[in-house]
C-alpha positions as CSV (number, residue, x, y, z in Angstrom):
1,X,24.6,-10.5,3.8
2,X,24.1,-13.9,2.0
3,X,23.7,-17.1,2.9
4,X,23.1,-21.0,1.3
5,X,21.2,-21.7,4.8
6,X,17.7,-21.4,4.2
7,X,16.8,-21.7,8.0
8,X,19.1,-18.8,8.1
9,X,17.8,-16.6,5.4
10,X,14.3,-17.2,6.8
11,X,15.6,-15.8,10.2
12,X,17.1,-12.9,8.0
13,X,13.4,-11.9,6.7
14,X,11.8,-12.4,10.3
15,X,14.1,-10.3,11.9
16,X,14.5,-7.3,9.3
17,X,10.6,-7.5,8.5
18,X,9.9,-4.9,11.3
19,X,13.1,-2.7,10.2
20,X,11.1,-2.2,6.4
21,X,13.5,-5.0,4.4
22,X,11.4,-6.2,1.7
23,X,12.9,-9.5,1.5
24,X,15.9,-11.3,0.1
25,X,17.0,-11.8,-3.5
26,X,17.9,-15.4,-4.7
27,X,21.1,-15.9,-7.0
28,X,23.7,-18.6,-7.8
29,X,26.0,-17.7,-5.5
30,X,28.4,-16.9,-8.3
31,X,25.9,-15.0,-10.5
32,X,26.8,-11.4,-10.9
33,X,24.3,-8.8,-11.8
34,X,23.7,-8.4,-15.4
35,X,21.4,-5.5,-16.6
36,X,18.3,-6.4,-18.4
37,X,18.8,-10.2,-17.8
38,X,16.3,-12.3,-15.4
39,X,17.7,-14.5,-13.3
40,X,17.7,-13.7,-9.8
41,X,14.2,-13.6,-7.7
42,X,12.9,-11.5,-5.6
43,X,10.9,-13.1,-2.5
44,X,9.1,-10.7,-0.7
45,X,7.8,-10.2,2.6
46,X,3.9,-9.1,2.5
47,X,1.5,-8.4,5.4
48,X,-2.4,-8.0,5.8
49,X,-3.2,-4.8,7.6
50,X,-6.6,-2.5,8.0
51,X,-6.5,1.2,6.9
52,X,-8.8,3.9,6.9
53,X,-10.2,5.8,3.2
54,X,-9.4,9.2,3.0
55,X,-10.3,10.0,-0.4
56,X,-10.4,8.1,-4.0
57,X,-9.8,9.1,-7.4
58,X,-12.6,8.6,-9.9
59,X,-15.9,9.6,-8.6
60,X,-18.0,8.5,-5.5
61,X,-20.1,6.5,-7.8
62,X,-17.5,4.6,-8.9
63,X,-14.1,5.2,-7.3
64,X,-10.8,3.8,-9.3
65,X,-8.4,4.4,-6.9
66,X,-8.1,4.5,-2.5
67,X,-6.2,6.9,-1.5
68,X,-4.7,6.0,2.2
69,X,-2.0,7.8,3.0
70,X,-1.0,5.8,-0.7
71,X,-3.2,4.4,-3.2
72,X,-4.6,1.1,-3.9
73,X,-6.1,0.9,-7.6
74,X,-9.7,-0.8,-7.4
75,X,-10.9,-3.8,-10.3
76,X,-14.5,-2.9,-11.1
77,X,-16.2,-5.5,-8.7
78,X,-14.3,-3.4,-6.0
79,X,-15.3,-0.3,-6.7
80,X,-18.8,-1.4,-7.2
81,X,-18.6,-3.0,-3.2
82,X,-17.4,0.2,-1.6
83,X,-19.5,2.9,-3.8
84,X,-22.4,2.3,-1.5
85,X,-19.7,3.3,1.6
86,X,-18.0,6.3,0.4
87,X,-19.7,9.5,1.1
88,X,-18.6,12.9,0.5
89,X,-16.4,14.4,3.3
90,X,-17.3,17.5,5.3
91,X,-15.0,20.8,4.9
92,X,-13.0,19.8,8.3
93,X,-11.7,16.7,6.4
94,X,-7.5,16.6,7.4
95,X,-6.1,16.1,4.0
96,X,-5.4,18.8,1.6
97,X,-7.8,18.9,-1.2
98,X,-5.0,18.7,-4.1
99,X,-2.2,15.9,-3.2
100,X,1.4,16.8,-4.4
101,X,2.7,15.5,-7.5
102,X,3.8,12.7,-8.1
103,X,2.7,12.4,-4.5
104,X,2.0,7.9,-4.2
105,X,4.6,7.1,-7.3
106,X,2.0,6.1,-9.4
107,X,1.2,9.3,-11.2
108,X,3.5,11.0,-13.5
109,X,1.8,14.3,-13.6
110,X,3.5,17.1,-12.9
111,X,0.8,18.8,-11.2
112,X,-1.0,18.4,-7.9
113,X,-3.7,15.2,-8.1
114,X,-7.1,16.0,-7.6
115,X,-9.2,13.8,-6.0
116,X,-12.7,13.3,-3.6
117,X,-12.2,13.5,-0.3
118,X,-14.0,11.1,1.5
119,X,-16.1,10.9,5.0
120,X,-12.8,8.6,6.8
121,X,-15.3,6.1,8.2
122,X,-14.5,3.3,5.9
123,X,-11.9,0.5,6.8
124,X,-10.5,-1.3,4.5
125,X,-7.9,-4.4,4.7
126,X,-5.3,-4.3,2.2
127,X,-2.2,-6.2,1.2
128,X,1.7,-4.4,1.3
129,X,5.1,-5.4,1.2
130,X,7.0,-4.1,4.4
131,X,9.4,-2.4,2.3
132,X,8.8,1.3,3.9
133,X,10.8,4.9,2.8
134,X,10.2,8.1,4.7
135,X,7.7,6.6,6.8
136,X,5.2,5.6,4.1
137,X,4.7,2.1,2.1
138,X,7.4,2.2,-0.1
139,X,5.3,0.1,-2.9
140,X,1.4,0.4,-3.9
141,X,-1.3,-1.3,-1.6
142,X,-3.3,-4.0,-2.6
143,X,-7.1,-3.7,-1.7
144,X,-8.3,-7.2,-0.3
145,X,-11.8,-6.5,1.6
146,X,-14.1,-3.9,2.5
147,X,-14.2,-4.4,6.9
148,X,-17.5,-2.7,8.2
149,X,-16.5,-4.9,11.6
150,X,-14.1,-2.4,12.6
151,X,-14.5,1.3,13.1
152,X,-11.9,3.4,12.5
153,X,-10.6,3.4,16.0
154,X,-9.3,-0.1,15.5
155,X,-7.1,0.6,12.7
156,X,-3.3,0.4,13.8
157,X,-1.4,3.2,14.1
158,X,2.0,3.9,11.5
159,X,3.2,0.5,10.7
160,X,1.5,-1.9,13.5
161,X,0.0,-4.7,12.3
């Protein structure tokens, strides 16, 4: 699909949005792809949503990254605002204790990741692209606020917003 309409190309992201499209590349119209040049940009689609903490790598003390079905890496001043939330989870706790390697794309290891499971009673609201594969975020999550309004019964289901 391409367009020069930019009513039209707007319309393009609203509709494919929900579908997992990412968002559109922007070219001269008669600019072919060349590898390892800039020149075309990418304009994505992103969306605020809540999640639930399953676990984080790091410690409890002082996390580094969320893990939430993927990861969001934590700056210090973030991890230091949810230490006081995170609290160890019980031996019920859903998620396997060793994730799969290379299991959120951000790892290289070879070998499962270990990490602390977590009590799932924090929310979180984080940033994502919509851009989706296999059911989960295709891209890493961006951690925006800590959200001890909501419980986490309000936190959407799959990809609701």
């Amino acid at each position: 699909m391409q367009t020069a309409d930019l009513a039209e190309a707007l319309l393009w992201m609203e509709i494919l949005a929900p579908k997992g499209t990412e968002g559109l590349m922007i070219k001269a119209a008669a600019d072919p792809y060349r590898p390892g040049v800039r020149g075309w940009w990418k304009y994505k689609t992103r969306i605020t949503t809540e999640m639930i903490v399953g676990g984080v790598t790091g410690t409890l003390p002082h996390p580094q990254d969320l893990i939430l079905g993927r990861t969001s890496r934590l700056h210090d001043g973030q991890a230091a605002e949810l230490a006081d939330h995170l609290h160890a989870a019980h031996a019920d706790h859903p998620w396997p204790e060793l994730l799969p390697p290379r299991w959120a794309g951000l790892f290289s290891s070879a070998t499962p990741l270990s990490y602390v499971r977590v009590h799932p009673d924090v929310v979180v609201e984080v940033l994502a692209d919509v851009a989706r594969d296999h059911g989960r975020w295709r891209h890493p999550l961006r951690f925006l606020r800590l959200r001890p309004d909501l419980s986490p019964e309000a936190v959407p289901h799959g990809f609701d917003t």
